[in-house]
C-alpha positions, 0 to 999 in steps of 0.5 A, a space after each residue: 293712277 300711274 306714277 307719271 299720272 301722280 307726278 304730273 298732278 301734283 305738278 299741276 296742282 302745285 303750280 295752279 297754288 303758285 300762279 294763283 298766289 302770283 296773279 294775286 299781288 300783281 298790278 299790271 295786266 303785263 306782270 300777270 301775263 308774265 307769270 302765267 307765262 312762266 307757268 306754261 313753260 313749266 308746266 309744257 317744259 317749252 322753251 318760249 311762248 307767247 300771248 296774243 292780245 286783240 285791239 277791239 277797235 282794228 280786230 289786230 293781235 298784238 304780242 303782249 308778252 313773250 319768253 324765249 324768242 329771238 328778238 327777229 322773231 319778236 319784230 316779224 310776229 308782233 302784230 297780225 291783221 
């Protein structure tokens, strides 16, 4: 293995420790999408990212949680039919 390919791995192993010792002590649905948030812009080294919630009774995605969008974004892109 390359080094990149060691370092990238160790990376991912370490925040996988991290997220799953996170995950665990956490009590909302909206602190645990908080965190893996947090995980992919690590890990991806992006500056924003969200996630997309379905509401079974309208087929709607809903933005749950989000890091590093402008708060137009937000409004324009909080919800898809």
């Amino acid at each position: 293995m390359h080094d990149t390919d060691t370092i990238m791995t160790d990376k991912l192993l370490t925040t996988q420790h991290r997220l799953a010792l996170a995950l665990s002590a956490v009590t909302y649905l909206s602190e645990g999408l908080d965190k893996i948030i947090e995980a992919i812009i690590y890990l991806e080294e992006i500056d924003g990212c969200g996630v997309y919630l379905v509401d079974k009774k309208t087929g709607e995605l809903n933005l749950k949680a989000h890091k590093g969008f402008s708060a137009d974004f937000v409004q324009k892109s909080s919800q898809y039919s």
